[in-house]
C-alpha positions as CSV (number, residue, x, y, z in Angstrom):
1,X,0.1,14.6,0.9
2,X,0.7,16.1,4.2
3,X,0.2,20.2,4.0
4,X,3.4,21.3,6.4
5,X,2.7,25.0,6.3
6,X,-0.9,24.0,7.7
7,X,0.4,21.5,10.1
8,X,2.7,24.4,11.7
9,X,-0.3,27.2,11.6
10,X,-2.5,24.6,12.7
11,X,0.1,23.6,15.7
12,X,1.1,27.6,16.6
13,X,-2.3,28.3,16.9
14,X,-3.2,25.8,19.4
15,X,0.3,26.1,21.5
16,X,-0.5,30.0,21.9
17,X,-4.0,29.2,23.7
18,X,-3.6,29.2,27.4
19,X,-4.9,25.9,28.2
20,X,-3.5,24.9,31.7
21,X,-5.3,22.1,33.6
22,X,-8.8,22.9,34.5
23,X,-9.0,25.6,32.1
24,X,-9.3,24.2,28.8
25,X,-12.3,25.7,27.9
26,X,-11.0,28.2,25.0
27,X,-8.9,25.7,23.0
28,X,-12.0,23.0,23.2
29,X,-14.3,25.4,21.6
30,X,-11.2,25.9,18.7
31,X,-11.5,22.5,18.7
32,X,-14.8,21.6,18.3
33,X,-15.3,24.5,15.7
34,X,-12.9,22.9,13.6
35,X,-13.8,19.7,13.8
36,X,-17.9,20.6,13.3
37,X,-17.1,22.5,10.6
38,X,-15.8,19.2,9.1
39,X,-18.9,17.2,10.2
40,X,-18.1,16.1,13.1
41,X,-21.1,15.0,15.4
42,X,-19.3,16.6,18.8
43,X,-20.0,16.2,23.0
44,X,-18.6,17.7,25.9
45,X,-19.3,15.1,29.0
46,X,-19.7,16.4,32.7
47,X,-15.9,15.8,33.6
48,X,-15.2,18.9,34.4
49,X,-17.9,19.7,36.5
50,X,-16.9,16.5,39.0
51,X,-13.0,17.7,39.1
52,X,-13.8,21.3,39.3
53,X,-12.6,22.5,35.3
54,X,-14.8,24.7,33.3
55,X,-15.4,22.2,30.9
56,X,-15.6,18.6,29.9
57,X,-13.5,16.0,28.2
58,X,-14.7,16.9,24.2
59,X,-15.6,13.9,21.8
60,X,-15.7,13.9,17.8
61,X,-17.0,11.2,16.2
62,X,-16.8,10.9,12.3
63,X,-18.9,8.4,10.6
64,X,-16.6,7.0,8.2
65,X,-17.2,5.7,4.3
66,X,-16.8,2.5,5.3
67,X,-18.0,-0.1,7.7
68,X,-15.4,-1.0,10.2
69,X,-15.1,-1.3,14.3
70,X,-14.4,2.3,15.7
71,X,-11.1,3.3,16.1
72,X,-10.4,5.4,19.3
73,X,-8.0,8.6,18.6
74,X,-7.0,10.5,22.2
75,X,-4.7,13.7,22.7
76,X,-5.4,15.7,26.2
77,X,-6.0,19.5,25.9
78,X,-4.3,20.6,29.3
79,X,-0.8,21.5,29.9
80,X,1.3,22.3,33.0
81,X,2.3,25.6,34.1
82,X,4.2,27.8,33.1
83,X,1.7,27.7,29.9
84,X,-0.1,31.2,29.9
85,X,0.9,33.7,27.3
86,X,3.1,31.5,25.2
87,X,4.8,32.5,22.0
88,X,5.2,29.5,20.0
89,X,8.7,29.9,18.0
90,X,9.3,28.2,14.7
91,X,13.2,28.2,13.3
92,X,15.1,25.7,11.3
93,X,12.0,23.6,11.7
94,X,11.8,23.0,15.0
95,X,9.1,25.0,17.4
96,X,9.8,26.0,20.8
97,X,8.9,28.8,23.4
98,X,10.0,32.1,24.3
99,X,12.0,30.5,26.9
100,X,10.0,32.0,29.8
101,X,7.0,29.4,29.2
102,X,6.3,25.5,28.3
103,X,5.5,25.4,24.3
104,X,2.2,23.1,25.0
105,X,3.3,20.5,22.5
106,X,3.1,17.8,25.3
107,X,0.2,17.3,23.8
108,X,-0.9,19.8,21.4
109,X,1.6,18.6,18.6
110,X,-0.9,15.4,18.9
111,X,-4.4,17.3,18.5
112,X,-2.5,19.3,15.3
113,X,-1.8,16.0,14.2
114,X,-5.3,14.8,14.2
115,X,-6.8,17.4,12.6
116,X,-4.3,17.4,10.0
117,X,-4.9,13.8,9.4
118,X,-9.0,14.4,9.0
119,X,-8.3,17.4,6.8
120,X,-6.0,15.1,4.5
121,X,-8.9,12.5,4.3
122,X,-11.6,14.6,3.8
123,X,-9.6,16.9,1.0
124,X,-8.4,13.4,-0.8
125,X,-11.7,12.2,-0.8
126,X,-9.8,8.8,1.1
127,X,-11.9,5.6,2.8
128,X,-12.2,5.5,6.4
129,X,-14.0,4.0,9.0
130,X,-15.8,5.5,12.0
131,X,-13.4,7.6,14.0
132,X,-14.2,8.7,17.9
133,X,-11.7,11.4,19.0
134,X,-11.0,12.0,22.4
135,X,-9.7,14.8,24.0
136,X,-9.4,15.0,27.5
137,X,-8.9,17.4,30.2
138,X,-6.5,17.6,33.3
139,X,-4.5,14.7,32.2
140,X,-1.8,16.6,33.6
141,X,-2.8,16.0,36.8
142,X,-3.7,12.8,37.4
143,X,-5.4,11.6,34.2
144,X,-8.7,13.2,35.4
145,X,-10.3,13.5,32.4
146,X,-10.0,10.1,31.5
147,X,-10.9,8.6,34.7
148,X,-14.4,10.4,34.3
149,X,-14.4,10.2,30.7
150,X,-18.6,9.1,30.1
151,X,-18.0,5.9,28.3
152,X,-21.6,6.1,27.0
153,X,-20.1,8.4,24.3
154,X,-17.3,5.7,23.3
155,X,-17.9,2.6,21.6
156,X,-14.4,2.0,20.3
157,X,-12.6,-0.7,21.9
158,X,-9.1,-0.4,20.6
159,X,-6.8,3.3,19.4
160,X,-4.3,5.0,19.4
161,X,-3.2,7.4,22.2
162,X,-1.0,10.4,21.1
163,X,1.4,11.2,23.8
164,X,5.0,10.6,23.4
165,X,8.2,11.1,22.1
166,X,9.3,8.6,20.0
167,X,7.6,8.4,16.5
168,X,9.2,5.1,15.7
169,X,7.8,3.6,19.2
170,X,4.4,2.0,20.6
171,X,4.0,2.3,24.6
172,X,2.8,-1.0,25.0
173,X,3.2,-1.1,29.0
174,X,3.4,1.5,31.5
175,X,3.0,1.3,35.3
176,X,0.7,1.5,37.6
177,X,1.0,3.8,40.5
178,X,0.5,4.7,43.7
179,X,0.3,8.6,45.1
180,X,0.4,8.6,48.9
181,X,0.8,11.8,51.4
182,X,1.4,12.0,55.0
183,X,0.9,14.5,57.4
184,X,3.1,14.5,60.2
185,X,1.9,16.0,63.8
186,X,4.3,17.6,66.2
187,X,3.6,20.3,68.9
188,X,4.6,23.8,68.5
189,X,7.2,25.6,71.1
190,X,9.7,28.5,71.0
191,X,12.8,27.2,69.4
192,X,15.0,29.0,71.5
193,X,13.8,29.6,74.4
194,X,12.1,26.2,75.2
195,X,12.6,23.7,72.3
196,X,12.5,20.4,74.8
197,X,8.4,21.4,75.0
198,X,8.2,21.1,71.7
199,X,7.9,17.9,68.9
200,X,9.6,18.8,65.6
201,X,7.6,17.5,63.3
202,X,10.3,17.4,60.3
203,X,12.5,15.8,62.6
204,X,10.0,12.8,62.5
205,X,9.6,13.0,59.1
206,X,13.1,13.3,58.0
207,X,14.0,10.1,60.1
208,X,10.9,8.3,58.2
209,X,12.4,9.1,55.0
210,X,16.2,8.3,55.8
211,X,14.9,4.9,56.3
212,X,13.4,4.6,52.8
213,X,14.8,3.2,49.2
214,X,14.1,6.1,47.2
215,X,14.5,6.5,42.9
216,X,14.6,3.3,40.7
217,X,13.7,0.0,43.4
218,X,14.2,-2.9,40.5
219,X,13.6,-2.4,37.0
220,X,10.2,-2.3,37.4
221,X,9.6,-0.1,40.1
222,X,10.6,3.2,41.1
223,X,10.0,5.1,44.5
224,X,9.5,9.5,44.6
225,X,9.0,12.2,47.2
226,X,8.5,14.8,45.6
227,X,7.2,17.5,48.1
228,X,7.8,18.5,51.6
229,X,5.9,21.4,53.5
230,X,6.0,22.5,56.8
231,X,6.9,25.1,59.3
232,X,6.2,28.7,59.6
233,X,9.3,30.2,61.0
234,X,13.3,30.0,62.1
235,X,12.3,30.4,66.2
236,X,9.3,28.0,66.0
237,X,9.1,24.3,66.9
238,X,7.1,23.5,63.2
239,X,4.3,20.7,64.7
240,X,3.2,20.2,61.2
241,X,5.1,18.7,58.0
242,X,3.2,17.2,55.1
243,X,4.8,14.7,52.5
244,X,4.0,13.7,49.6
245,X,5.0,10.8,46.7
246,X,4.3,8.0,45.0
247,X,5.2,4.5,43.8
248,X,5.1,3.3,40.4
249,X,5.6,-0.2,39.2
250,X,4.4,-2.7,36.4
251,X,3.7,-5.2,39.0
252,X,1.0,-4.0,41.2
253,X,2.1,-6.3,43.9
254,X,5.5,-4.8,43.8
255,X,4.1,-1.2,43.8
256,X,1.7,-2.2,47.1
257,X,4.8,-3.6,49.3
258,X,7.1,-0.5,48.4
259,X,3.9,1.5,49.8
260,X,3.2,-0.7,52.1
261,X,6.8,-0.2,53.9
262,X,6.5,3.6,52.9
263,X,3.9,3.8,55.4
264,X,5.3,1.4,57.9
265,X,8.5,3.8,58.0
266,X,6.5,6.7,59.1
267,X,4.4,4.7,61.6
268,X,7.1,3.3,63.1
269,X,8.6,6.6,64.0
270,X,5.5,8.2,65.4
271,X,4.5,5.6,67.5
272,X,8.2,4.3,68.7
273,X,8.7,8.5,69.8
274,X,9.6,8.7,73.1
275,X,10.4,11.8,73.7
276,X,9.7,14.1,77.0
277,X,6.8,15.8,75.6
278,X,4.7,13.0,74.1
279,X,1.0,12.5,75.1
280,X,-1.7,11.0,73.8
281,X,-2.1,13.3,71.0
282,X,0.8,13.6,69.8
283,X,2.8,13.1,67.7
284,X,0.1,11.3,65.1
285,X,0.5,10.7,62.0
286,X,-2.4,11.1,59.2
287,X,-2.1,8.9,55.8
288,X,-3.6,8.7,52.8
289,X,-3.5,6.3,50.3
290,X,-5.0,6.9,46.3
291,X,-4.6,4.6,43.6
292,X,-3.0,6.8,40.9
293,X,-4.0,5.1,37.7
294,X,-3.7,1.3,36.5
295,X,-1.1,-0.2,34.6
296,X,-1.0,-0.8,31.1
297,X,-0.3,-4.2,29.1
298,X,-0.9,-5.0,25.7
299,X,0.5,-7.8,24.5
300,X,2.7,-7.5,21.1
301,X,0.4,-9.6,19.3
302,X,-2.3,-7.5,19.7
303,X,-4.0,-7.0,16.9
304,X,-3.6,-2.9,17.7
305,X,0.3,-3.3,17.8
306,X,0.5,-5.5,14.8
307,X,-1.2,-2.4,12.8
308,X,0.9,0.0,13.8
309,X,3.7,-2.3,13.2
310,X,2.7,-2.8,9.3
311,X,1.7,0.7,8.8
312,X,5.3,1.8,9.7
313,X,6.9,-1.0,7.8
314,X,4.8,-0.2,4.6
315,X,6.2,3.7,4.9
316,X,9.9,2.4,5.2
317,X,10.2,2.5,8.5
318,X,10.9,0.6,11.8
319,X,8.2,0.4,15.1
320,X,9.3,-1.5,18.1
321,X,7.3,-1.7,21.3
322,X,8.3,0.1,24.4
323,X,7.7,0.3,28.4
324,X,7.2,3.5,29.6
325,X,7.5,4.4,32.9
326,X,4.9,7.4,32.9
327,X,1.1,7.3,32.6
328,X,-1.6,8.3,30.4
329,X,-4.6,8.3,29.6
330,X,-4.5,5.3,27.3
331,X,-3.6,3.7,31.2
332,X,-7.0,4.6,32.3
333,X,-8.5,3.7,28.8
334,X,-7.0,0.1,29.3
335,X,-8.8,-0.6,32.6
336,X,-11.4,0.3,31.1
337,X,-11.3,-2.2,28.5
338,X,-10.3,0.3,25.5
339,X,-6.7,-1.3,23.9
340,X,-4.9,2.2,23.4
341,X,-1.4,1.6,22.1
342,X,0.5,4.9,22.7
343,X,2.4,6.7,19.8
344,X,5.1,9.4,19.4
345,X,4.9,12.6,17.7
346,X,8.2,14.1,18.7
347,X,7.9,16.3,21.2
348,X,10.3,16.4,23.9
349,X,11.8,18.0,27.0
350,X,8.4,18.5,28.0
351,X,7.4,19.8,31.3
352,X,10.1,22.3,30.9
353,X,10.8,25.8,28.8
354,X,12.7,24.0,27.1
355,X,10.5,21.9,25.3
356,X,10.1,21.3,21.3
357,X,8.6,19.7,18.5
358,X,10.0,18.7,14.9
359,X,7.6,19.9,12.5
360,X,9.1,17.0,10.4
361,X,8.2,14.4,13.5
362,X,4.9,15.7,13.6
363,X,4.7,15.2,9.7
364,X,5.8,11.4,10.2
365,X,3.0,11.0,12.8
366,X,0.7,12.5,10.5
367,X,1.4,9.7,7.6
368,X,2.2,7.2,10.4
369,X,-2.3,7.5,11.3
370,X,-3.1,8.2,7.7
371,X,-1.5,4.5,7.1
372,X,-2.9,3.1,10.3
373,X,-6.3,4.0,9.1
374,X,-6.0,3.2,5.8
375,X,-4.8,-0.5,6.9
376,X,-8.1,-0.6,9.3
377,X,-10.3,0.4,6.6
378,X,-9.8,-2.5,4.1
379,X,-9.0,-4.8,6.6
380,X,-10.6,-3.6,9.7
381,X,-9.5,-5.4,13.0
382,X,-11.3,-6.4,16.1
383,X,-10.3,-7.7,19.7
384,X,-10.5,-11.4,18.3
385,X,-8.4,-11.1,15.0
386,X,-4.9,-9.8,14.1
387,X,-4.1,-8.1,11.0
């Protein structure tokens, strides 16, 4: 049923828009002109104007044939750099770049997918009920689009999210997370000619962090630092280093007290300096604090999991629940109040040049929804029933 050679044109097409995060304008109008032409009643919401994108988080909603609760289908638009001028390659059925750029399946396999999966119903003439698609923006960078994502548009409480790897998998939990970043004041002096009037700043900073439990904490928790700037030359004192991380953990309690002595490190070191040049202004130490995004916990009785589940056993196949240790939007969608199991579509080594997609993975995904809808269709499911 599912058209392959479509899928792939549908899929290079998309990966070979430049789409980076805040610029997903061009491949939402592709979008929605597909998706319109289908009958699709389509919004853009006023996401991108609060995180400085030139354009909004799109919604499609499709009506159905059948009466049924909404079901919420997400894939985010953006990708991370390098993703300008890429040259999707397709060979012994698997797609990847040029090599010199990302191949934009992390997470455009997933919107190919779901327009596949409309085409298929509408072609087929097949029952459905009301579908709201959600596409976001600048999920790449802190899940942006979902955190202003106008929920006046959305009345689905429960979907899937398309953004992993394993098509035989549901993300039922994911962590929560922290993002912190400190700036770190010294005072400036020549470094050779009269260093003792000076504060080195990375000095501080570097003693904050030696005192830190970095990487995996306990199987829940994991601790990252992940850039350091400062400095402007060889012969100069540098009297200002800026650090930044974050702490993720499924146990938000765990994730505050890793942060919590993050901070207490770097405090400690600044105000216990007793060096020959200190005064009252320095050194000082600025910190900020931003929750990153919420964790995610769906319990595998849920109702959303138990459909996925029987959809995947009634195709043959196996679907087991998993913990991620990444967020997505379906983490945003959660605190929200939106049950968004996540699913796989095959992609993998993304974030790099190396990255790829199956067109066979992406073909499972495809009959994987196409199941999942038909399930929800003659036996719709709600928040208070399980399939």
């Amino acid at each position: 049923m599912v058209n392959k050679d479509r899928l792939a044109t549908t899929f290079k097409f998309l990966a070979e828009i430049d789409s980076v995060s805040k610029e997903e304008r061009a491949i939402s109008r592709e979008i929605k002109k597909i998706l319109v032409s289908m009958g699709a009643e389509t919004f853009v919401d006023g996401a991108g104007d609060k995180i400085g994108g030139n354009t909004g988080n799109l919604i499609a909603k499709f009506k159905g044939t059948r009466q049924a609760p909404p079901l919420l289908l997400n894939a985010h638009m953006d990708t991370v750099e390098p993703g300008k001028g890429v040259t999707a390659v397709f060979s012994d059925g698997v797609f990847t770049s040029d090599g010199t750029t990302i191949l934009g399946a992390d997470d455009k396999s997933a919107i190919a997918i779901l327009i596949e999966v409309l085409k298929i119903i509408q072609e087929n003439d097949l029952p459905y009920g009301p579908l709201e698609l959600v596409f976001t923006v600048c999920e790449e960078i802190g899940l942006l689009g979902a955190k202003h994502l106008d929920l006046n548009r959305v009345t689905a409480t429960f979907g899937y999210a398309l953004d992993a790897t394993d098509t035989e998998g549901i993300v039922t939990r994911a962590p929560c997370a922290n993002r912190f970043e400190f700036r770190v004041h010294g005072k400036d002096a020549h470094a050779g000619a009269a260093p003792e009037k000076g504060i080195n700043a990375i000095s501080l900073a570097s003693k904050a962090i030696a005192n830190l439990e970095l990487g995996r904490i306990d199987p829940e928790t994991t601790c990252n630092i992940g850039i350091i700037q400062g400095g402007t030359a060889t012969n100069i004192v540098p009297n200002l280093v800026t650090i930044k991380g974050e702490v993720r953990s499924h146990d938000e309690e765990k994730m505050d007290r890793v942060t919590d002595k993050i901070v207490s490190s770097f405090k400690g070191i600044v105000e216990n300096y007793n060096g020959m040049t200190s005064d009252d202004t320095c050194p000082r130490l600025e910190t900020e604090i931003q929750k990153d995004f919420p964790r995610t916990y769906i319990p595998d009785d849920h109702p959303v999991v138990i459909l996925a589940c029987r959809a995947a056993e009634i195709l043959g196949r196996k679907m087991k629940t998993k913990i991620s240790g990444g967020g997505a939007d379906a983490n945003v969608f959660f605190e929200k109040g939106i049950m968004t199991g996540v699913l796989g579509t095959g992609m993998r080594d993304m974030h790099t040049v190396r990255e790829s997609v199956r067109l066979e993975d992406m073909v499972r995904t495809t009959e994987l929804l196409l199941e999942i809808i038909r399930l929800h269709t003659i036996n719709p499911l709600s928040s208070k029933q399980v399939v």
